[in-house]
mmJSON file of the N, C-alpha and C atoms, coordinates in Angstrom:
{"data_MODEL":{"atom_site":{
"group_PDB":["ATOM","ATOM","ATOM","ATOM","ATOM","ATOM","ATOM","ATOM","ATOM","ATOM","ATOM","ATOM","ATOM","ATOM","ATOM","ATOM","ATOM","ATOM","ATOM","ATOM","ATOM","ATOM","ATOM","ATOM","ATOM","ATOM","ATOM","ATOM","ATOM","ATOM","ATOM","ATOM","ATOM","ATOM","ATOM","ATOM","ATOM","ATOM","ATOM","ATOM","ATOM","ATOM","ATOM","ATOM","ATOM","ATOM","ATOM","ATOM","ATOM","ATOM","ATOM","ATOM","ATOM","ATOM","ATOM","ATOM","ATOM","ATOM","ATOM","ATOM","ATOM","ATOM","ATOM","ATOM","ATOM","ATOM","ATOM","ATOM","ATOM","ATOM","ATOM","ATOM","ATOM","ATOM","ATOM","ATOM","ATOM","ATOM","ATOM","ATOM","ATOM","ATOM","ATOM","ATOM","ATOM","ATOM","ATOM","ATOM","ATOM","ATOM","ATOM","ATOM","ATOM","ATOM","ATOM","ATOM","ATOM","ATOM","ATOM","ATOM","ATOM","ATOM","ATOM","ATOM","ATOM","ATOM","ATOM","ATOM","ATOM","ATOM","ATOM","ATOM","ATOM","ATOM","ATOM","ATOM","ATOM","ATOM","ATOM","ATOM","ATOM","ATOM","ATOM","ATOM","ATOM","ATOM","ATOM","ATOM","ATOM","ATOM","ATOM","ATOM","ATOM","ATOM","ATOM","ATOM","ATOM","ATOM","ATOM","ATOM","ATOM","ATOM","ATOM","ATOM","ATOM","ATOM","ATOM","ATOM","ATOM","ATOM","ATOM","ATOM","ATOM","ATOM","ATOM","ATOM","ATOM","ATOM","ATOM","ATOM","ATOM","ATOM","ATOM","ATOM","ATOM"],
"id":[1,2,3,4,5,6,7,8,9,10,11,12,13,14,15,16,17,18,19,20,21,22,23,24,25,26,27,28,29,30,31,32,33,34,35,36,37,38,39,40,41,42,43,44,45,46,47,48,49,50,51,52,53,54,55,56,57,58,59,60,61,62,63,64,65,66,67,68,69,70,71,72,73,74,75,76,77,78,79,80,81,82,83,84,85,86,87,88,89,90,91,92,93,94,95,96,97,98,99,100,101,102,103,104,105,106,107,108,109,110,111,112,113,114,115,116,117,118,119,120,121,122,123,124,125,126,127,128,129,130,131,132,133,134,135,136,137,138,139,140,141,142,143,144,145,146,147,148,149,150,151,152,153,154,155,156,157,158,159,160,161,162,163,164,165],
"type_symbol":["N","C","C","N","C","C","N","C","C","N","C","C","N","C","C","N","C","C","N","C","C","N","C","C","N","C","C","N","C","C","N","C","C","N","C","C","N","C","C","N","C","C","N","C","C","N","C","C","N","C","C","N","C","C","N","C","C","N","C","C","N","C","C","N","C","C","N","C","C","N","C","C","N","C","C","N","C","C","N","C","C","N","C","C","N","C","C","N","C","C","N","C","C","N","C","C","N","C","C","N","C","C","N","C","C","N","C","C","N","C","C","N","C","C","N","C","C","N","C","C","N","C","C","N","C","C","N","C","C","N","C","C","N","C","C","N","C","C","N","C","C","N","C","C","N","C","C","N","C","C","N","C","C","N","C","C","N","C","C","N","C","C","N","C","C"],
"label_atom_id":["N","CA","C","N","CA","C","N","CA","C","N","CA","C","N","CA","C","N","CA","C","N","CA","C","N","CA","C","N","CA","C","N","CA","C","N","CA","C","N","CA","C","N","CA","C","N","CA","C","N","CA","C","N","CA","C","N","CA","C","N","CA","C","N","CA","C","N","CA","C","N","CA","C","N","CA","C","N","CA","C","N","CA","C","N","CA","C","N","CA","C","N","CA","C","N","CA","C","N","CA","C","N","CA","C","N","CA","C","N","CA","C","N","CA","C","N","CA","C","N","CA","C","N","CA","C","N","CA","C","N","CA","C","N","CA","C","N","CA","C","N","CA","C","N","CA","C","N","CA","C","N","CA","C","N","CA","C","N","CA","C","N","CA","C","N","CA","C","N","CA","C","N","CA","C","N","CA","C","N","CA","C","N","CA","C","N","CA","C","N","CA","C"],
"label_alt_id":[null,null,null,null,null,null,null,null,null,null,null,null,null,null,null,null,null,null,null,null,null,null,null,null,null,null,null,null,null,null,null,null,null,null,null,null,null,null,null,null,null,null,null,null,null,null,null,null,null,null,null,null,null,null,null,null,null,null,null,null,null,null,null,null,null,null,null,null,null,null,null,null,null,null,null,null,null,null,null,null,null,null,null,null,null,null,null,null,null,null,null,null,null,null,null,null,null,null,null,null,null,null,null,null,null,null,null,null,null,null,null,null,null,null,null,null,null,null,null,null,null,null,null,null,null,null,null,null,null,null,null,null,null,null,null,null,null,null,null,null,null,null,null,null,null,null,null,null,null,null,null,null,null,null,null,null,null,null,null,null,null,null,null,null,null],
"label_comp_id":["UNK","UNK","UNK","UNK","UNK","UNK","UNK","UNK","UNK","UNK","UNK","UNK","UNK","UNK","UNK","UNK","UNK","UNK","UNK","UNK","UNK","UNK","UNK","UNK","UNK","UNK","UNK","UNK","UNK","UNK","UNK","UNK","UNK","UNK","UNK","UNK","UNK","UNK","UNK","UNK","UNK","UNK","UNK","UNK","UNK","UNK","UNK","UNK","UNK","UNK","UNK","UNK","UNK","UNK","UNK","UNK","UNK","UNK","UNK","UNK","UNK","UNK","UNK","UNK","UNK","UNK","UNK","UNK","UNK","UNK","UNK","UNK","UNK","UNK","UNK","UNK","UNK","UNK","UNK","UNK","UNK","UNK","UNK","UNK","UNK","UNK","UNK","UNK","UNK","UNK","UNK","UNK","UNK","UNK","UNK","UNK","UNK","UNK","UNK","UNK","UNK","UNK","UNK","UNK","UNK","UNK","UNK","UNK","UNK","UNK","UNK","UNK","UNK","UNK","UNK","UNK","UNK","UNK","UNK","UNK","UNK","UNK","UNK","UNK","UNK","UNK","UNK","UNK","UNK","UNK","UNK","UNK","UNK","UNK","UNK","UNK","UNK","UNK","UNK","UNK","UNK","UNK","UNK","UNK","UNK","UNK","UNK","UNK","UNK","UNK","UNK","UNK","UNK","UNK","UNK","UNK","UNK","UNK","UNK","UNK","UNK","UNK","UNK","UNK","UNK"],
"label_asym_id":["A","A","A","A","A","A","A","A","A","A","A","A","A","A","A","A","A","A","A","A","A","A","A","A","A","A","A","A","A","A","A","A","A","A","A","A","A","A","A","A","A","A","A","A","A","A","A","A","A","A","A","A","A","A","A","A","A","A","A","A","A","A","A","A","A","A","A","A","A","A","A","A","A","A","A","A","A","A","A","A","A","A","A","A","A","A","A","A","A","A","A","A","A","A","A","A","A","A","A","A","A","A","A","A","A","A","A","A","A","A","A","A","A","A","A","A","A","A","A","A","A","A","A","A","A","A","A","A","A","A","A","A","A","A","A","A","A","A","A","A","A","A","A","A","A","A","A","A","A","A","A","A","A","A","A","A","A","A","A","A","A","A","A","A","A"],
"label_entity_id":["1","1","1","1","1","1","1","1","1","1","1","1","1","1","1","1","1","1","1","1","1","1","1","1","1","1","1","1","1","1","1","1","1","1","1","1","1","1","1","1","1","1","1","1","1","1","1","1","1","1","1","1","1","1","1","1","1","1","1","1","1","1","1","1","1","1","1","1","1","1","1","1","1","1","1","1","1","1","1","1","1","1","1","1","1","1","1","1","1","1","1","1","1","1","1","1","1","1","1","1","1","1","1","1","1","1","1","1","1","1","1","1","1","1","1","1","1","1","1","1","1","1","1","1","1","1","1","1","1","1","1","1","1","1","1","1","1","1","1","1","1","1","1","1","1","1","1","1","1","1","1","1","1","1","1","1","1","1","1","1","1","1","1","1","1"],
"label_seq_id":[1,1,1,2,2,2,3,3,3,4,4,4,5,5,5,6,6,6,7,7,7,8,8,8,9,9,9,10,10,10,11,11,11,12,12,12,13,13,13,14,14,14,15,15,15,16,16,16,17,17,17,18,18,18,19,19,19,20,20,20,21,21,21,22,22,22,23,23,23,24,24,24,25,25,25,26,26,26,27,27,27,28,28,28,29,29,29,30,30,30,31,31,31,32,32,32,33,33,33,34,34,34,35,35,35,36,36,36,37,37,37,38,38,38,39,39,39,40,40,40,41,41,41,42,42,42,43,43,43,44,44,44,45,45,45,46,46,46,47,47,47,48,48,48,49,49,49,50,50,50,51,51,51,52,52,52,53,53,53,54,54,54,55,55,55],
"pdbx_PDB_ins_code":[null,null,null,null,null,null,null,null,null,null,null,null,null,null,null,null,null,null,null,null,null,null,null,null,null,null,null,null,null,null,null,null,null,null,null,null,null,null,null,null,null,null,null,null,null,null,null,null,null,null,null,null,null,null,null,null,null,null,null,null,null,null,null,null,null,null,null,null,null,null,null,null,null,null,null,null,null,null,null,null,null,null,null,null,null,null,null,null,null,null,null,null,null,null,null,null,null,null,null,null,null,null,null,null,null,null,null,null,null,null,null,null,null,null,null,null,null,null,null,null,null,null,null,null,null,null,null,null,null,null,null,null,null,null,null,null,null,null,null,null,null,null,null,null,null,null,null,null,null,null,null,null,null,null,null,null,null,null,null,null,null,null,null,null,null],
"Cartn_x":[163.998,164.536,163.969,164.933,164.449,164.121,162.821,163.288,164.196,163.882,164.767,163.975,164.702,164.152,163.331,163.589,162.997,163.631,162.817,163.14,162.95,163.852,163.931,164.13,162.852,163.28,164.028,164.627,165.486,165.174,165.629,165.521,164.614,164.355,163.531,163.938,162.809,163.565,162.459,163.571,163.216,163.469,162.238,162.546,163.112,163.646,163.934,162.803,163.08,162.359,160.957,161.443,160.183,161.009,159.964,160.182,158.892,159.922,159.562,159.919,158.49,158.537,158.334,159.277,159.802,158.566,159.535,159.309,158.224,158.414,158.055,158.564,158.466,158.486,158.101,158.822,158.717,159.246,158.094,158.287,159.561,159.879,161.038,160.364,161.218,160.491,160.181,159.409,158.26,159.451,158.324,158.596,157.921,158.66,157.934,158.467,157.05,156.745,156.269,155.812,154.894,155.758,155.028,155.737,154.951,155.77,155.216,155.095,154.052,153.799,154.742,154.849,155.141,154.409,154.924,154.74,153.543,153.966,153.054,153.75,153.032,153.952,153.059,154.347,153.483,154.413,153.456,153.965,153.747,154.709,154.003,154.516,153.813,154.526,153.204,153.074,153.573,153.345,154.089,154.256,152.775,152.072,150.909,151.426,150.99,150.583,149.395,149.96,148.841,148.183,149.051,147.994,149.15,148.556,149.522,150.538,152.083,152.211,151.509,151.126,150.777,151.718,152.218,152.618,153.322],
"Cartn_y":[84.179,83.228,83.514,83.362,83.734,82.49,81.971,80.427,80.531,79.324,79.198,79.7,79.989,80.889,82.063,83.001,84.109,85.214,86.076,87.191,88.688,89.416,90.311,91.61,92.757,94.16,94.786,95.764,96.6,97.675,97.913,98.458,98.197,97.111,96.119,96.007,95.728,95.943,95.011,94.051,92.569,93.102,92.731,93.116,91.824,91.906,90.578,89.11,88.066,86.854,87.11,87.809,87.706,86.509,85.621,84.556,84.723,84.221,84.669,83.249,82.773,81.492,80.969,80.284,79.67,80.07,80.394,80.549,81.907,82.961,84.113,85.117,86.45,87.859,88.782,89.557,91.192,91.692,92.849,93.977,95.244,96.175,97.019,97.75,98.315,99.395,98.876,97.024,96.911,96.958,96.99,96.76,95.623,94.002,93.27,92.941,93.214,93.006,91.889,91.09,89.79,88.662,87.607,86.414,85.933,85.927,85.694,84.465,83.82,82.56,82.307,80.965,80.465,81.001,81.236,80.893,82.558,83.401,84.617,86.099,87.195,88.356,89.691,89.729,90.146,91.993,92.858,94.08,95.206,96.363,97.372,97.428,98.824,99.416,99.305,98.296,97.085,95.942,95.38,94.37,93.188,92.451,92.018,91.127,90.12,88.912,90.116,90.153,90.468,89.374,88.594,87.471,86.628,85.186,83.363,83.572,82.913,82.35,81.131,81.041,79.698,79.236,78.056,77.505,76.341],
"Cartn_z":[42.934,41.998,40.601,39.608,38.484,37.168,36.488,36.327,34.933,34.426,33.209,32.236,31.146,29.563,30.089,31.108,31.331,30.33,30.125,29.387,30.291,30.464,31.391,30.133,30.25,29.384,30.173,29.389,30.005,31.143,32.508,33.647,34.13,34.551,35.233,36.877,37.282,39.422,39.703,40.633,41.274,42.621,43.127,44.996,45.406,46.499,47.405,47.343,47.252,47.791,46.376,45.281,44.399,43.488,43.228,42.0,40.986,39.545,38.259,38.014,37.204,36.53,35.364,34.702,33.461,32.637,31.847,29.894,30.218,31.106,30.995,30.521,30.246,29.943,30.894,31.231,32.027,31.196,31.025,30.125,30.79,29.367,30.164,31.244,31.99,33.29,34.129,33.982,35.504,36.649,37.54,39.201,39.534,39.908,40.467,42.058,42.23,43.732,44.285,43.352,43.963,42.996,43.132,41.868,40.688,39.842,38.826,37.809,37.386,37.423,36.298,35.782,34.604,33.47,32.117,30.755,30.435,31.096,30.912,30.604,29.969,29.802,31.147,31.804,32.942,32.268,33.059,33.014,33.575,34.161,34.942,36.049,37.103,37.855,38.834,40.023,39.948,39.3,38.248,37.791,37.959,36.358,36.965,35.62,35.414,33.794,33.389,31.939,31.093,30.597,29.679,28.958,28.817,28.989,28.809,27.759,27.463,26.501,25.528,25.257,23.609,23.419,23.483,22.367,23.254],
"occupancy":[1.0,1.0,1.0,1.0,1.0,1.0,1.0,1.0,1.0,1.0,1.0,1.0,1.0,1.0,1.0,1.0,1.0,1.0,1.0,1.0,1.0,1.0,1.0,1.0,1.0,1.0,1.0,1.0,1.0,1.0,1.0,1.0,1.0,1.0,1.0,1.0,1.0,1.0,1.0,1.0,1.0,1.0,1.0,1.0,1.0,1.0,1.0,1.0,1.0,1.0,1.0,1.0,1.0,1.0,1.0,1.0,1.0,1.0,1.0,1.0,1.0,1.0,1.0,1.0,1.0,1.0,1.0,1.0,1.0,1.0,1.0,1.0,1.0,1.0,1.0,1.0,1.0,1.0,1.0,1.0,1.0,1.0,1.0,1.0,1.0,1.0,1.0,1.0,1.0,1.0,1.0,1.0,1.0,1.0,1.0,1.0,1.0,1.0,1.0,1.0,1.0,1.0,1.0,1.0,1.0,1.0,1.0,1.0,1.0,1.0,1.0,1.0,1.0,1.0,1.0,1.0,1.0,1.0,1.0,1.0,1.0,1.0,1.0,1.0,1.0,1.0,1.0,1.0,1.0,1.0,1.0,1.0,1.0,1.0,1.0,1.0,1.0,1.0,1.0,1.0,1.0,1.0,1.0,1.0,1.0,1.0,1.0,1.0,1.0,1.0,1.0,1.0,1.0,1.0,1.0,1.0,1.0,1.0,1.0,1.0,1.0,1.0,1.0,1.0,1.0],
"B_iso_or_equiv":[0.0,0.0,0.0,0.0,0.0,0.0,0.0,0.0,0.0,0.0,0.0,0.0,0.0,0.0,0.0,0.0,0.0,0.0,0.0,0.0,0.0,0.0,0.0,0.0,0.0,0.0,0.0,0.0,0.0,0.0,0.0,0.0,0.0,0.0,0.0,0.0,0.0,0.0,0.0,0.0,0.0,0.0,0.0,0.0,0.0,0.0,0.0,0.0,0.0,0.0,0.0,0.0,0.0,0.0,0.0,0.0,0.0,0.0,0.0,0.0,0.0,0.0,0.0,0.0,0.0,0.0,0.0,0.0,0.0,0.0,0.0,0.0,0.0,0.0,0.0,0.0,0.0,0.0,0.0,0.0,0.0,0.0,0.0,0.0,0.0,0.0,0.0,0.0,0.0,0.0,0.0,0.0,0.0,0.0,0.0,0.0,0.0,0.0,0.0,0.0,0.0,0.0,0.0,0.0,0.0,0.0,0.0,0.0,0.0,0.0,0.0,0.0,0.0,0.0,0.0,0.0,0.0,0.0,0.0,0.0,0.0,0.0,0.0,0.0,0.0,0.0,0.0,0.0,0.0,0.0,0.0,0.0,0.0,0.0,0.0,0.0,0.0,0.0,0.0,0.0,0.0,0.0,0.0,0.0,0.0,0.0,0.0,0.0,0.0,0.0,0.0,0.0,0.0,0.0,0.0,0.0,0.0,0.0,0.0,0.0,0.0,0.0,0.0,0.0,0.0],
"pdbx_formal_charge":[null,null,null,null,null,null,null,null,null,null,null,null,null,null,null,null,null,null,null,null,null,null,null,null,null,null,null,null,null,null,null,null,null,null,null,null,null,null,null,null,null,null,null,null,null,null,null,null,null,null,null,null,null,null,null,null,null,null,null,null,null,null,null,null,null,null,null,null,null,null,null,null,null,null,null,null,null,null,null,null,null,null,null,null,null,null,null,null,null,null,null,null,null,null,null,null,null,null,null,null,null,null,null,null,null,null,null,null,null,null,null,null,null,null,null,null,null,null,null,null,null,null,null,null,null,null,null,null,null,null,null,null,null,null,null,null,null,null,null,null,null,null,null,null,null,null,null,null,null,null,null,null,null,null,null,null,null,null,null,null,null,null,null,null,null],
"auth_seq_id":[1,1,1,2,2,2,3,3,3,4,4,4,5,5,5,6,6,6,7,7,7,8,8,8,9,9,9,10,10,10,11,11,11,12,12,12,13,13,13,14,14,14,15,15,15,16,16,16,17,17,17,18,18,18,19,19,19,20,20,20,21,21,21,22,22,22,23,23,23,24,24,24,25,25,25,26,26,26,27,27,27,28,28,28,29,29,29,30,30,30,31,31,31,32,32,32,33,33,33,34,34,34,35,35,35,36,36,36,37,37,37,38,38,38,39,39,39,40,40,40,41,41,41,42,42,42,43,43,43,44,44,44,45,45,45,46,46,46,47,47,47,48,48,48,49,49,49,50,50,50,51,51,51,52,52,52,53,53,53,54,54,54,55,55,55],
"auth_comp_id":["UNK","UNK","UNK","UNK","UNK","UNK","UNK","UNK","UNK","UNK","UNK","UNK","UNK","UNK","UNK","UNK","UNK","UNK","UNK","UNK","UNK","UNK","UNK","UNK","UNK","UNK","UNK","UNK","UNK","UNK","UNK","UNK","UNK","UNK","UNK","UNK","UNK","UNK","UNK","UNK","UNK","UNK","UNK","UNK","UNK","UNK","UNK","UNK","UNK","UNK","UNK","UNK","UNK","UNK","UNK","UNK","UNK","UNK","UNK","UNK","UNK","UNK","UNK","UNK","UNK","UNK","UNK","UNK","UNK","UNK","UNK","UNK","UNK","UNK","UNK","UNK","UNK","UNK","UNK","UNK","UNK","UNK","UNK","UNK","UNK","UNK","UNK","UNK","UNK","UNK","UNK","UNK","UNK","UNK","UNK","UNK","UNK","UNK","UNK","UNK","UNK","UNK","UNK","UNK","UNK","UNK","UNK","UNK","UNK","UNK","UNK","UNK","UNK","UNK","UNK","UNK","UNK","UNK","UNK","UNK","UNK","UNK","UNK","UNK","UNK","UNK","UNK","UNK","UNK","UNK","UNK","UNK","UNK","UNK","UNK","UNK","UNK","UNK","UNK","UNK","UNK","UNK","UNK","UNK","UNK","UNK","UNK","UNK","UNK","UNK","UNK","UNK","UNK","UNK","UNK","UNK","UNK","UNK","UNK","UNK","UNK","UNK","UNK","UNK","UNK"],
"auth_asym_id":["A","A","A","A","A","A","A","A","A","A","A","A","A","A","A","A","A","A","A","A","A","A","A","A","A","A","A","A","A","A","A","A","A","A","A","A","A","A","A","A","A","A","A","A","A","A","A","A","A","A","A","A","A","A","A","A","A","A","A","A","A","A","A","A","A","A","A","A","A","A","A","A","A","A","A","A","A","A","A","A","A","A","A","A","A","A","A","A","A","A","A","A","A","A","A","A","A","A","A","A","A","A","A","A","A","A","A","A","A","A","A","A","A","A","A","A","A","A","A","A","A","A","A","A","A","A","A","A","A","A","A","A","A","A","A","A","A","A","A","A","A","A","A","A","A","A","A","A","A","A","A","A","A","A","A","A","A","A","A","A","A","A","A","A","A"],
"auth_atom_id":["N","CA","C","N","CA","C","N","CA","C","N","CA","C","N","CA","C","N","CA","C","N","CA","C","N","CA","C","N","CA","C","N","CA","C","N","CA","C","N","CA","C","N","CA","C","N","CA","C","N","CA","C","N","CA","C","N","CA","C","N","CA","C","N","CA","C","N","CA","C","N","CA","C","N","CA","C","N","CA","C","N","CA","C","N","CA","C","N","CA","C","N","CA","C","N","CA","C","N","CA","C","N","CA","C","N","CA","C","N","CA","C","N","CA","C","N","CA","C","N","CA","C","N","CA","C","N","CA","C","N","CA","C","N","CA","C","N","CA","C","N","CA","C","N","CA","C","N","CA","C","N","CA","C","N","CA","C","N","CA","C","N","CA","C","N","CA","C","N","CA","C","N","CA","C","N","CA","C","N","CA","C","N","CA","C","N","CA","C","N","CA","C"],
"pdbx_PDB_model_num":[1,1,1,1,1,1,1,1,1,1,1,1,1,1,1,1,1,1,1,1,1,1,1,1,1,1,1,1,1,1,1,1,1,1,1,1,1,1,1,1,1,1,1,1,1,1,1,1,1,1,1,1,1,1,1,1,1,1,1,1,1,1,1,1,1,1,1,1,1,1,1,1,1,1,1,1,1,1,1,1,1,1,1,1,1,1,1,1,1,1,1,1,1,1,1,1,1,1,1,1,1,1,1,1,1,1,1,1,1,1,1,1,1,1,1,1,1,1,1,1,1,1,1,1,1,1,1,1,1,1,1,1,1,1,1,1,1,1,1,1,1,1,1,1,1,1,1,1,1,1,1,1,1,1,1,1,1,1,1,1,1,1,1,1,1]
}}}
C-alpha cells in the first residue's frame, strides 16, 4: 500500500505486501523490500529512511 502525498523517483521497484507511509519520499532507483514509515526520505538498493521530514 502506498500512503497519501508519497513521492515516488523515477524507476523505483515495490515488491509485493511492502507499505510506504504518508508524506514520504523514495529516491530514484531504490528497491523497497521492507516498509517504510511515515514522513521520511528513505533510499537505496535495499531501500532504508535516511533522515525525517520537518515540518
Amino acid at each position: 500500500m502506498i500512503g497519501d502525498n508519497v513521492w515516488l523517483g523515477g524507476s523505483v521497484t515495490i515488491t509485493p505486501g511492502v507499505t510506504i507511509g504518508d508524506n514520504s519520499i523514495v529516491g530514484a532507483g531504490s528497491v523497497v523490500t521492507r516498509d517504510i514509515p511515515s514522513g521520511v526520505v528513505a533510499v537505496g538498493n535495499p531501500c532504508q529512511p535516511i533522515r525525517a521530514i520537518k515540518g
